[in-house]
C-alpha positions in Angstrom: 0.0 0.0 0.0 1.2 3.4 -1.3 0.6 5.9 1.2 0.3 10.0 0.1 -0.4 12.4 2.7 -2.1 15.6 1.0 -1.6 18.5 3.1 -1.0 22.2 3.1 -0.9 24.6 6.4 -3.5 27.1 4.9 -7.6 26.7 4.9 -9.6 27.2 1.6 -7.2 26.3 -0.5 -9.5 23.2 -2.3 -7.5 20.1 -0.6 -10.2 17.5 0.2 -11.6 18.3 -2.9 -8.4 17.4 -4.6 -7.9 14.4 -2.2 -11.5 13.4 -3.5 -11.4 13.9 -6.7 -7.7 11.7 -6.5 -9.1 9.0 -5.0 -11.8 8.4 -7.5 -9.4 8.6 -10.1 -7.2 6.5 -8.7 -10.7 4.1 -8.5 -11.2 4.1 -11.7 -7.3 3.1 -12.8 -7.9 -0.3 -11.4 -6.6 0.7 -7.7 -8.4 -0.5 -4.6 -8.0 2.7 -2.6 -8.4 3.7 1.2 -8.8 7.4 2.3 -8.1 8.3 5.7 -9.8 11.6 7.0 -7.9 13.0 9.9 -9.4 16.5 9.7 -11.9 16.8 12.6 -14.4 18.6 9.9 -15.2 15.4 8.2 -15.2 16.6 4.7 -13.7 14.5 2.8 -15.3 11.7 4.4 -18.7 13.0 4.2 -18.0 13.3 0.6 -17.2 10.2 -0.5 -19.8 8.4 1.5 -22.8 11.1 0.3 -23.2 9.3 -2.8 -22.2 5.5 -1.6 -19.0 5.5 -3.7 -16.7 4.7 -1.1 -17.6 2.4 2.3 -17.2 3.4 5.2 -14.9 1.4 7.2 -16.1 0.3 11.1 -13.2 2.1 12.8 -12.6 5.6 13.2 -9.2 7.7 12.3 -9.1 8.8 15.9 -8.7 5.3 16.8 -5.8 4.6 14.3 -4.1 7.1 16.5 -5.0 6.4 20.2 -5.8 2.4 20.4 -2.6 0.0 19.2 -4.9 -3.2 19.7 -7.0 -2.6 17.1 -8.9 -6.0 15.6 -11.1 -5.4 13.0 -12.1 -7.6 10.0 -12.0 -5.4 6.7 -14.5 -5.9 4.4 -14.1 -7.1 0.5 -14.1 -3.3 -1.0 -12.1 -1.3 -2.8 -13.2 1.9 -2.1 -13.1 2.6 1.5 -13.0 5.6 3.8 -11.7 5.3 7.7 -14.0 8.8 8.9 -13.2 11.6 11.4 -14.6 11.9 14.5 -15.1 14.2 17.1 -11.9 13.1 19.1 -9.7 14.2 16.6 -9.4 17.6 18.1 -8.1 16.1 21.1 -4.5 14.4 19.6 -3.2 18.1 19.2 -3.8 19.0 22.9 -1.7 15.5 23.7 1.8 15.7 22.4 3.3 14.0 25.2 1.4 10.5 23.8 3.4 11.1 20.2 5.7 8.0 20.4 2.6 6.1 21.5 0.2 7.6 18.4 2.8 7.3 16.3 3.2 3.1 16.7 -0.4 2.7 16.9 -0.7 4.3 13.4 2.0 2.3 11.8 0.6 -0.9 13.7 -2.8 -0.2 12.1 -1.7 0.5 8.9 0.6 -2.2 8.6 -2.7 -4.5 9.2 -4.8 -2.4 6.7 -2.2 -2.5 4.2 -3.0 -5.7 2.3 -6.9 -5.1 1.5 -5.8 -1.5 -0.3 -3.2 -0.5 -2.8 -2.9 3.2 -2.1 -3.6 5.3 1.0 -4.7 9.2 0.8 -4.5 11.1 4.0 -6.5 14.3 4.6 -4.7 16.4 6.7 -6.4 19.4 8.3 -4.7 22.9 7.0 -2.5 23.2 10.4 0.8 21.9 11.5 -0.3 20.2 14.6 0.0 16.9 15.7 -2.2 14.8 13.3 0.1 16.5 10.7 3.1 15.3 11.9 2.0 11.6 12.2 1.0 11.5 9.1 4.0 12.7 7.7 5.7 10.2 9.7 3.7 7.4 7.8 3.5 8.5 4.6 5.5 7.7 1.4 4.8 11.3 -0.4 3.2 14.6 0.5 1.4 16.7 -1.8 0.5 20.2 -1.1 -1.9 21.9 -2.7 -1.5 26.3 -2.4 -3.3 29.2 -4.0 -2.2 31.7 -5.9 -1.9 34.1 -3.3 0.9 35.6 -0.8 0.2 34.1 2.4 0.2 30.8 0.2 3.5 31.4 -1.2 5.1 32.3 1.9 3.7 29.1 3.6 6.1 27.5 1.1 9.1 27.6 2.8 7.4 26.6 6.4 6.4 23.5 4.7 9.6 22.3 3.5 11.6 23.9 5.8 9.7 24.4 8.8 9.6 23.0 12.4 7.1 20.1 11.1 8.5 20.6 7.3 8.9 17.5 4.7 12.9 18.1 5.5 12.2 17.9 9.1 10.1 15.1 9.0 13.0 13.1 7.0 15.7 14.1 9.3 13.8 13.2 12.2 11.4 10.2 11.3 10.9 9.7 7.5 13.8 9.3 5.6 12.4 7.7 3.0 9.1 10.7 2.6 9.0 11.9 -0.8 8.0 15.4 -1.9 6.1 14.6 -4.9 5.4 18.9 -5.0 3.0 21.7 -5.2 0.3 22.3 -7.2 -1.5 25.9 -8.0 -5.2 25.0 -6.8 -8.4 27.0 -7.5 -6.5 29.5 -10.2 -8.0 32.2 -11.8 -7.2 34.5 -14.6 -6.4 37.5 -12.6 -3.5 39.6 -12.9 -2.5 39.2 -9.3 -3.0 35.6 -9.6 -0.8 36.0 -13.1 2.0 37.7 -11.0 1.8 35.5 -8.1 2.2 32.4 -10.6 5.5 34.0 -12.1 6.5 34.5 -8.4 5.8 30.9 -7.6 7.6 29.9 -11.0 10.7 31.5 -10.1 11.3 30.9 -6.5 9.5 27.5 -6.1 9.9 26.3 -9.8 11.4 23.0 -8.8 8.9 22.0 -6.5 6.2 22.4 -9.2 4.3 19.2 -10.0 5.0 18.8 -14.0 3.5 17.0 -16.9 5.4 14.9 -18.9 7.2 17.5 -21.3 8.4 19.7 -17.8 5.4 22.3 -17.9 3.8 23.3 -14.6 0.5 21.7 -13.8 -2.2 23.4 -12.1 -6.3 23.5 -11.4 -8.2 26.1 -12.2 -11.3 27.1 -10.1 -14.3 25.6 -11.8 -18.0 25.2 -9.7 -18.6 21.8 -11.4 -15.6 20.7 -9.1 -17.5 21.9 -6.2 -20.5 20.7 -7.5 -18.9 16.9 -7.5 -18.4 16.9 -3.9 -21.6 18.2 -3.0 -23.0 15.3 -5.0 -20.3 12.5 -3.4 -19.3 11.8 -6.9 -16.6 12.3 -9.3 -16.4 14.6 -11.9 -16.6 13.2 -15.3 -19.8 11.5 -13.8 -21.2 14.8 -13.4 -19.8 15.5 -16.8 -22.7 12.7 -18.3 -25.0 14.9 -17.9 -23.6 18.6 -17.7 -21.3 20.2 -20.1 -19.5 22.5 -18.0 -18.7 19.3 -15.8 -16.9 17.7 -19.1 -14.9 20.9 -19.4 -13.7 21.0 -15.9 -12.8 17.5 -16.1 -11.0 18.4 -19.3 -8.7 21.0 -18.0 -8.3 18.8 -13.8 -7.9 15.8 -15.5 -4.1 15.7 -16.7 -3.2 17.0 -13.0 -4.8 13.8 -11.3 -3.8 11.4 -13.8 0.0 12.6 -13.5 -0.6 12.7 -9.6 -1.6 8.9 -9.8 0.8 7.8 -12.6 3.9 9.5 -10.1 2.5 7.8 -7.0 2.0 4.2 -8.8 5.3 4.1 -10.9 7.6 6.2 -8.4 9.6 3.7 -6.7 10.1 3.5 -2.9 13.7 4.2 -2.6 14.8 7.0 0.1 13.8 10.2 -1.0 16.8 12.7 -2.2 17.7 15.5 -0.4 15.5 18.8 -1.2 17.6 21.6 -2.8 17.7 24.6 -1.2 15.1 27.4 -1.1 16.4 30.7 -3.2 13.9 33.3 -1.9 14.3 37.3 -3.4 11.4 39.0 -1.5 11.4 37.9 2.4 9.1 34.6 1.8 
């Protein structure tokens, strides 16, 4: 089981609709797929269960976390969801139990593995605690930003930060994987324009890019808002709405390179990240 922590530290910026969106695409390739929602609002789970797409699974994500004697039989699915709960708010307020949440999860996962090939993880737009296990756990991380200043600043805290991708291989994860950043919910605006450049040439490397070295990014489309609310994936919606088709149209080659780098990529220790060259006080 492939494991990819999606996380970013700001709210807003479209992630569990990404992480959604992902993990029906990742469906549909064939892949029997678990998501793991470990932001206390629920969305993501809520999502994928609105429409019965995804099952959900009879243990919580709080209890990944907090009980190491877990014992339950999975079902036969593959589509599965492990849900927030109300508890989640209270790992943050516990870092003392961190050694102890961290082998739980990586006992429970290490059962789960076998019924799923890839793992998404959900992570609230924070730094805290639930954060930093999942980092911990993961193979890759995948950060979603917008287009916007406080976004592009936030760049440096998460590779470089206290609870950074760098920090987390030093310290726990050597083998994490940085598979980048994508511009989420774009629009053609001249500040987002000269944000973009910014992003381009500070933070080029980091960029998630096709196959021919070009940027990828998502622009911001209602249909995509309009899948979650339904529970379903978007060229589903796009049967029966035309706007749908072209939003799936333009999202589409950023999932499917998401996907193909998380299947093919192999899991070797991760390379060191190259230095951050910052111009304007990022």
């Amino acid at each position: 089981m492939k494991t990819l922590t999606i996380w970013t530290q700001k709210g807003g910026v479209g992630k569990t609709a990404m992480a959604c969106q992902l993990a029906h695409v990742l469906r549909a390739r064939g892949h029997r797929v678990l998501v793991i929602d470990l932001d206390s609002q629920g969305n993501a789970g809520a999502a994928l269960l609105r429409a019965e797409r995804a099952v959900a699974l009879a243990i919580s994500a709080a209890s990944l976390l907090m009980n190491g004697t877990l014992a339950v039989t999975l079902p036969a699915v593959a589509f599965a969801v492990i849900c927030a709960t109300p508890e989640l708010v209270r790992i943050p307020e516990q870092p003392d139990e961190f050694g102890r949440f961290h082998a739980n999860l990586k006992t429970n996962l290490a059962h789960i593995a076998p019924a799923f090939d890839v793992c998404l993880i959900d992570c609230p737009p924070s730094d805290d605690l639930r954060v930093l296990l999942a980092l911990t756990v993961a193979d890759f991380v995948l950060s979603p930003i917008q287009l916007n200043q406080e976004a592009i600043e936030g760049i440096v805290r998460t590779l470089r930060g206290t609870r950074g991708v760098e920090r987390i291989r030093e310290k726990f994860n050597p083998s994490l994987q940085f598979l980048g950043i994508v511009p989420n919910m774009v629009e053609a605006t001249a500040l987002q324009k000269r944000n973009f450049i910014e992003v381009l040439e500070s933070f080029g490397r980091y960029l998630v890019m096709d196959e021919r070295g070009n940027p990828l990014r998502v622009l911001r489309r209602s249909s995509i808002a309009e899948a979650q609310e339904l529970g379903v994936a978007l060229p589903e919606l796009g049967r029966s709405k035309t706007a749908a088709r072209e939003a799936w149209t333009e999202l589409a080659p950023t999932l499917n390179r998401i996907a193909y780098l998380m299947m093919t990529e192999p899991l070797a220790e991760a390379a060191e990240l190259p230095a951050v060259e910052v111009d304007h006080g990022a």
